[in-house]
C-alpha positions, 0 to 999 in steps of 0.5 A: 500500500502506497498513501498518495495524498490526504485532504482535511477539512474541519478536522480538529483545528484543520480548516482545509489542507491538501498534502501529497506525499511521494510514492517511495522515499523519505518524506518529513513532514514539518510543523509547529505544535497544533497545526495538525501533523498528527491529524493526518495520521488519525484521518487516515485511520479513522476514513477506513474504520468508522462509517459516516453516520457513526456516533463514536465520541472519535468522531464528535472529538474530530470535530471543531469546537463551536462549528456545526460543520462535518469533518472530512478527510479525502485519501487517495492510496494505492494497493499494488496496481488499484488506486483508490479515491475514498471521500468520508464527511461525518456529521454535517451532510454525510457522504461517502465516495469511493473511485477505484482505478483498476490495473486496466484503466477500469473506474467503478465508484461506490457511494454511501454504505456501500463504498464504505463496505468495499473500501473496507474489504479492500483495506483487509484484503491488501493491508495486514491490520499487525502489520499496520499497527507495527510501522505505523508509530503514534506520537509518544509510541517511539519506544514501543518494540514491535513484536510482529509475528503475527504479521503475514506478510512479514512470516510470508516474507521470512519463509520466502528468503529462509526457502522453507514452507511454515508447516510442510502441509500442502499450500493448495490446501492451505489455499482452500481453507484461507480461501473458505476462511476469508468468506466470513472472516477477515484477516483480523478474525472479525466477520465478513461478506455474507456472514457479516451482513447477516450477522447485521441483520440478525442485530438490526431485527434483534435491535428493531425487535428491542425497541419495539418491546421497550416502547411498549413497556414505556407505554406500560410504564407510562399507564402505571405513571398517568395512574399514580399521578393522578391519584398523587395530583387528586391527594396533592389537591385535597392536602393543598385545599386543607392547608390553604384553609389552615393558612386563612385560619392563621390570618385571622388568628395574626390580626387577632394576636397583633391587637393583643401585641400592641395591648402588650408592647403599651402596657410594657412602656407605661410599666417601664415609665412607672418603674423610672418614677419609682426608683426616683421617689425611693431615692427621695425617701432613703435620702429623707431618712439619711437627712433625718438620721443624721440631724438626730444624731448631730442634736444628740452631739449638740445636747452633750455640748450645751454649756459650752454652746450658750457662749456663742448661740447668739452669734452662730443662730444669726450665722445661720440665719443669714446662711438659710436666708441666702439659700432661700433666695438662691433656692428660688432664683434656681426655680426662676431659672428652672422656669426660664429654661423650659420656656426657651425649650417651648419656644425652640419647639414652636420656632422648630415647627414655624420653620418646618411650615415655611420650608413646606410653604418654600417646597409647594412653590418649588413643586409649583414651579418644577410642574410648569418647567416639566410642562415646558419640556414636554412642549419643547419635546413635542415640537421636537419629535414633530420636526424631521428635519436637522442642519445636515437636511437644510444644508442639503436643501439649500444645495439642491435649490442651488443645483435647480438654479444652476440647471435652469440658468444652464438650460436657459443658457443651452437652449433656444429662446423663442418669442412668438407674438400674434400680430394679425387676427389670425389664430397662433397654436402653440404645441410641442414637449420640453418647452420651459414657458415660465408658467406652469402649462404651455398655452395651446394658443396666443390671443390676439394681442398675446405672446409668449418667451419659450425655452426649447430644450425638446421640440416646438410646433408654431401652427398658423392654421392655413397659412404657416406652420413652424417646427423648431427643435434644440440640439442634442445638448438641450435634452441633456440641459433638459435632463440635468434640470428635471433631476435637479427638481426631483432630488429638491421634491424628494428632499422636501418631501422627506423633510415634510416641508414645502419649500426651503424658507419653510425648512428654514423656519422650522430649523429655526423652530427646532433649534428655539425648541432644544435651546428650550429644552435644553434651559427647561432641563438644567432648570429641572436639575436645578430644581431636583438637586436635593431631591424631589421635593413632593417626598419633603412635603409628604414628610412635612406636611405629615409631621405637621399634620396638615389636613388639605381643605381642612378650614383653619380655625381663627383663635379669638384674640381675647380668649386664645389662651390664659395670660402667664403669671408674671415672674416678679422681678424678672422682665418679659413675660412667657405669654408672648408664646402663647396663641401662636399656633391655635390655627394648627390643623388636625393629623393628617390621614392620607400621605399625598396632598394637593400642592395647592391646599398644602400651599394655602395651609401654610401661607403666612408663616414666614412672619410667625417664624420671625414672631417665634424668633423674636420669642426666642431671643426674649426668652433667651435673655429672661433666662441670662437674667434669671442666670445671673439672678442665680449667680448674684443668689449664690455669691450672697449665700457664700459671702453669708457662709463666709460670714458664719465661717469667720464668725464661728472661727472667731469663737473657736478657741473658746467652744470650737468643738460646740460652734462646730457641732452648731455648724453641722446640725444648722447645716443638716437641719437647713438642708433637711428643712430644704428637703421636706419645703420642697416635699413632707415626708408623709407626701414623700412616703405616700408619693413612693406608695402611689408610684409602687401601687401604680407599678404593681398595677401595670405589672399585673396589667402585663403579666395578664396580657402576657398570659393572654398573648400565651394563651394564643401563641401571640409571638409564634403566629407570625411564624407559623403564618410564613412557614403554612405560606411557604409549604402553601406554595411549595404544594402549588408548585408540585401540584403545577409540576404533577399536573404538567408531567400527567399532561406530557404522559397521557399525550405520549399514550395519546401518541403511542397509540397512533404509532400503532407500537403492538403491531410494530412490535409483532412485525419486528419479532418476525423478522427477527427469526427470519434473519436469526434462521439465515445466520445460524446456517450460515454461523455454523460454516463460518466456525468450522472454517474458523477452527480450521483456519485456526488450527493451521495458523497456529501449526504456522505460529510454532514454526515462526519460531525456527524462521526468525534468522532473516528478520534478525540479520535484516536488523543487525545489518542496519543497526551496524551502520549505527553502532558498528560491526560488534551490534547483535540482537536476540528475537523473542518468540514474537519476533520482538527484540528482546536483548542487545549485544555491543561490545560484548556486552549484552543487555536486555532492552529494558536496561537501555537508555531511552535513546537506544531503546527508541533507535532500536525500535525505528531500526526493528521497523524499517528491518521490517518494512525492508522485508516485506517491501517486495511483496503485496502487503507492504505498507508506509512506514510512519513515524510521529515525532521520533528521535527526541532522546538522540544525540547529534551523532546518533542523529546523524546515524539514524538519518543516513540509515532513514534515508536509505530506508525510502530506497525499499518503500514509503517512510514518511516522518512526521516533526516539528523539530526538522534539525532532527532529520537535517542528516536525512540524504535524498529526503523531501521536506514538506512544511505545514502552514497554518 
């Protein structure tokens, strides 16, 4: 066998390549990594194996990534005197040709299966597939020794040059029973011809048959499923309807609960807020006991010290007199300030809530505006959306204009001129075609009197009727003028027409209409940004007009002036009054219960409030300073207490080297009695103690108001309704969903059912059923012979094997010849039984292949092969050495050997190598080099 030429196409990352190969020699093929040197070789097998309607994943690997195309490969070999074409596409518009040329010129072709079958049966008549397998060597196979003695062409070759049969049987019936064999079997053992196609029938039938009872147990299957789903799809239904009773259930039962969480969250806060006033009036009361405790004790100091104390009561009671004098009047000058202050605090909040009613008074204008700068914009955008027409569109109107011009003073130049005027009363008719009369129609005649100044670009006809009769026609040049004019007018018609104006002053106006309209709108949006810079200011005024509770349409109500409310009490000594707040805000209207309000109402809510805010500032600032007085009140107060205290200090110290131990206990029981008289002034004790009593009753109250309401709240599962609630909600449509998903998957089974039983399946099953034991019956006939040639052929090849074994001497000088002119003359072999080499001798030293460098057990496996394909390559079974990126484990003089040993080697048959590293093989003589482009 001889490979001619190999085109792929979608093969791999290969789009198309064509490489044609010489029949003998050495042939390198060169390329880079992934540009599909080892595509080639995979072609090849995959065009003589696998069918073009194959489902092998090799052939969806073969296919390019992403591409819906049909990989294919064209190969044109040769088996000793027939030369074949075989075409394979696989996938995408399969197809199969094959074109075989016989020794006499003779060409038949075969499509489809067929050529597919003969270019198989011709591949295993002419081509040993152990043979093939042995030269031919796969990228990452180069180490691999060939073992080939079950090669026939190879034991074929070796008993031709030994001159002794296999066996010694009779080679006529050696012939009879290879013959007989080859009837059914293949030189590989697989089925062939008759036996093969019946064996193909028998697994169509048994296929078709299998089929046929698998659809219908589907149907079966599928009548078991319609069932059970419906019942699942009628109790799935049922569950569904109790549990979205349940979920109402629950909803009613939530509103239910979320009063008493409410009742129960109030009850919580005030319990909470009595609590705080509690604990206040305890620490009042244990602070009137320490008060109480400590005067107590101090009486008792001062009763042991009575003598001593009589000396210097006088002077000590004035002391503490003036002392409790002083902290009386500090004591209301901090009431006073204390008064002040929460004046300014109400007079902060009414100032706080005057600004929110003028910042939404500010808001409603500003939304006023913004509608009518919105309003502007749609109207500029209309105008806009309305106009069809740009500069570019005017530019090119104004440009045609120009041309139409042109063309008439050109066709007006160009072109004859006729005046005709009726002199006499005789009639003047008036006839013709391109004529340019000035007016819209030529006149057919002249009245008396009348003329008219014509242009002639066609052909005009001047009839006196009975008298005179003139023709005038212009030159070639004025259909030509006449052509260029009409032109000019379409292209203006066309452009007005698609501009939708009349002419170019109305395109220039509305030009001029467009621009004012984006000049607006372009002003009318950088307004609106303005305007919405802060936000919009419709949330603002839903916001305030909330927190103000502002009702629109609500009437304001106008306080009396006499009776808006009760004058305060004036403060004595203190200037301004605290009533300047009062009246202010009578007019406030009612909470709002709806978030959206008219603009308008809201804007006549809170028209005016822009004089009360500064009426409220005013306020502030008046009681501002009130409260700087009652301050320095206080201060005064305070530094009249210290001066007094200093006093009493200097008046006791004067005291103190005679009773300074009694002026000292003086000192402390006026101090504790003053701030103990301070205390009970301001509360008795018994108020004191019934205050604490009252807070206590009332804590004990709301806790049992809680506790009742929690109790409640448990009794009815309060807190965990909510979640029982989502959880029902979820499994709710968790069953809708697998109800939706029954429903649809018992509606895709009844309709396979529904279309089973329009394919008619049983009838299908029945008919397959017997053709399968019509075929079954032929290929057991036939079956039985082909085992019987089988066992014969079996018997003799296997009487040939043992005696491959005294016949190797050929094979083994062959390699020994070539590997001497590698290693030199000492190089020796030792072959297994499989014809494989098993050791090498050098030297004198032997070695078995496995203990050899990679290299030398790699040129010893090419130098095997090309000892191989030197045998056979006389005879008929001979086929192309292939080597697929060898050589990567020599040195540079062993390169240079096993080059010059490759190149000799294309003397005796095809050797074709493939590589990218071609420096490899640069010591190959008389090789052709073909290099692969991407």
């Amino acid at each position: 066998m001889r490979l001619h030429e190999l085109t792929l196409r979608n093969f791999r990352g290969v789009k198309d390549r064509t490489v044609a190969l010489p029949a003998d020699g050495t042939t390198v093929v060169i390329g880079d990594n992934e540009i599909g040197k080892s595509s080639l070789v995979e072609a090849f097998a995959l065009v003589f194996e696998l069918p073009d309607d194959s489902k092998s994943t090799r052939i969806r690997d073969i296919q390019p990534v992403g591409q819906d195309v049909g990989p294919e490969v064209i190969a044109e070999v040769s088996f000793g005197e027939t030369r074949l074409r075989y075409l394979k596409r696989w996938l995408k518009n399969r197809t199969t040709e094959l074109s075989v040329t016989g020794p006499n010129g003779r060409k038949k072709d075969w499509t489809g299966r067929e050529a597919h079958n003969e270019a198989e049966r011709l591949f295993a008549e002419h081509v040993d597939p152990v043979l093939w397998q042995t030269l031919m060597v796969n990228q990452g196979q180069s180490l691999v020794q060939p073992a080939p003695a079950d090669a026939e062409p190879l034991i074929a070759a070796v008993n031709a040059e030994s001159g002794t049969p296999v066996d010694g049987a009779s080679m006529p019936l050696v012939l009879a029973v290879e013959q007989e064999y080859l009837r059914y079997w293949t030189k590989g053992g697989k089925p062939t011809g008759e036996y093969a196609r019946s064996a193909q029938a028998v697994a169509a039938a048994q296929e078709l048959a299998t089929r046929a009872a698998k659809a219908m147990e589907e149907v079966a299957a599928d009548v078991r499923k319609a069932e059970r789903l419906a019942d699942e799809l009628d109790d799935l239904s049922v569950r569904l309807a109790d549990h979205l009773r349940e979920v109402e259930v629950l909803r009613e039962r939530k509103r239910t609960t979320d009063e008493i969480l409410l009742r129960r969250d109030s009850a919580r806060d005030r319990a909470e807020l009595a609590r705080a006033k509690l604990d206040n009036h305890t620490r009042t009361r244990r602070e009137r006991e320490r008060l109480t405790a400590e005067v107590e004790r101090l009486t008792e100091a001062e009763a042991e010290l009575a003598t001593l104390r009589a000396e210097t009561e006088t002077v000590a009671r004035k002391a503490a007199d003036a002392v409790r004098e002083a902290e009386a009047v500090l004591a209301d000058a901090v009431e006073l300030k204390d008064q002040r202050r929460e004046s300014v605090h109400e007079a902060e909040q009414l100032l706080s809530e005057l600004t929110d009613r003028s910042e939404l008074e500010r808001l409603l204008g500003q939304q006023t505006e913004l509608a009518d700068v919105r309003a502007r914009i749609a109207t500029a955008t209309s105008v806009l959306d309305g106009i069809r027409l740009d500069d570019d569109t005017v530019v090119a109107l104004e440009d045609a204009r120009a041309r139409v011009v042109e063309a008439r003073a050109a066709l007006a130049a160009g072109v004859p001129e006729i005046d005709v005027r009726r002199l006499g009363a005789a009639a003047v008719e008036l006839s013709g075609s391109g004529i340019d009369a000035g007016v819209p129609a030529l006149p057919e005649q002249l009245g008396e009197g009348g003329s008219a100044q014509l242009l002639v670009s066609g052909e005009l006809t001047v009839t006196v009727p009975g008298q005179l009769e003139l023709t005038v026609r212009a030159g070639g040049e004025a259909a030509t003028l006449r052509a260029a004019l009409e032109e000019a007018v379409r292209r203006e018609r066309d452009l007005l027409g698609r501009a939708g104006v009349r002419d170019l002053a109305d395109a220039r106006e509305m030009l001029r209409r467009s621009d004012t309209a984006s000049a607006e709108l372009q002003e009318a949006r950088r307004t609106e940004k303005s305007l919405t810079a802060g936000g919009d200011p419709g949330e603002r005024i839903a916001l305030l007009s909330a927190r103000l509770g502002i009702v629109p349409g609500a009437p304001e109500e106008e306080p009396e002036p006499e009776e808006a409310a009760p004058a305060a009490k004036p403060v004595e000594g203190v200037p301004g009054q605290m009533s300047l707040f009062e009246g202010l805000f009578d007019d406030l209207d009612e909470a709002i219960d709806e978030p959206e309000v008219d603009p308008a109402e809201l804007l006549a809510a809170v028209a005016g409030d822009g004089a009360r805010v500064e009426a409220a500032q005013q306020a502030l600032e008046d009681a501002r300073a009130e409260l700087a007085l009652a301050e320095r009140l206080v201060a005064d107060a305070s530094f009249t207490a210290t001066q007094a205290r200093k006093a009493a200090d200097a008046d006791r110290a004067e005291a103190a080297q005679i009773r300074a131990r009694s002026e000292l206990a003086a000192e402390r029981l006026a101090a504790a009695t003053d701030a103990l008289e301070a205390a009970r002034a301001e509360m008795s004790d018994e108020a004191a103690e019934a205050t604490e009593a009252e807070a206590l009753t009332e804590v004990e109250a709301l806790l049992e108001e809680l506790t009742a309401v929690q109790e409640q709240a448990d009794a009815v599962g309060a807190d965990e309704v909510a979640g029982l609630l989502d959880d029902a909600l979820a499994v709710a449509a968790r069953l809708q969903t697998e109800r939706d998903t029954l429903r649809d998957s018992l509606r895709t089974t009844e309709g396979r059912l529904e279309q089973s039983g329009r394919d008619g399946l049983a009838t299908r099953l029945d008919t397959a059923e017997l053709e399968l034991a019509s075929v079954r019956d032929v290929w057991e006939a036939l079956n039985r012979r082909a085992e019987a040639a089988f066992r014969v052929h079996e018997t003799l090849g296997r009487h040939r094997a043992e005696a491959q074994s005294r016949y190797s001497d050929p094979l083994q000088s062959r390699i020994e010849a070539l590997g001497r002119g590698v290693y030199g003359p000492s190089f020796k072999v030792t072959l297994d039984e499989d014809l494989a080499v098993s050791e090498r001798e050098l030297d004198g030293v032997r070695l078995s292949v496995d203990a050899l460098s990679t290299g030398a057990r790699e040129q010893l496996a090419i130098i095997t092969r090309l000892a191989i394909s030197h045998l056979v390559s006389t005879g008929e079974g001979s086929v192309p050495v292939i080597f697929d990126d060898a050589l990567g484990w020599s040195d540079k003089g062993r390169l240079r050997d096993m080059g010059a040993l490759l190149g000799r080697a294309g003397d005796h048959g095809q050797v074709i190598i493939l590589t990218c590293m071609p420096e490899r093989y640069e010591y190959v003589p008389r090789a052709t080099f073909i290099r692969l482009e991407a």
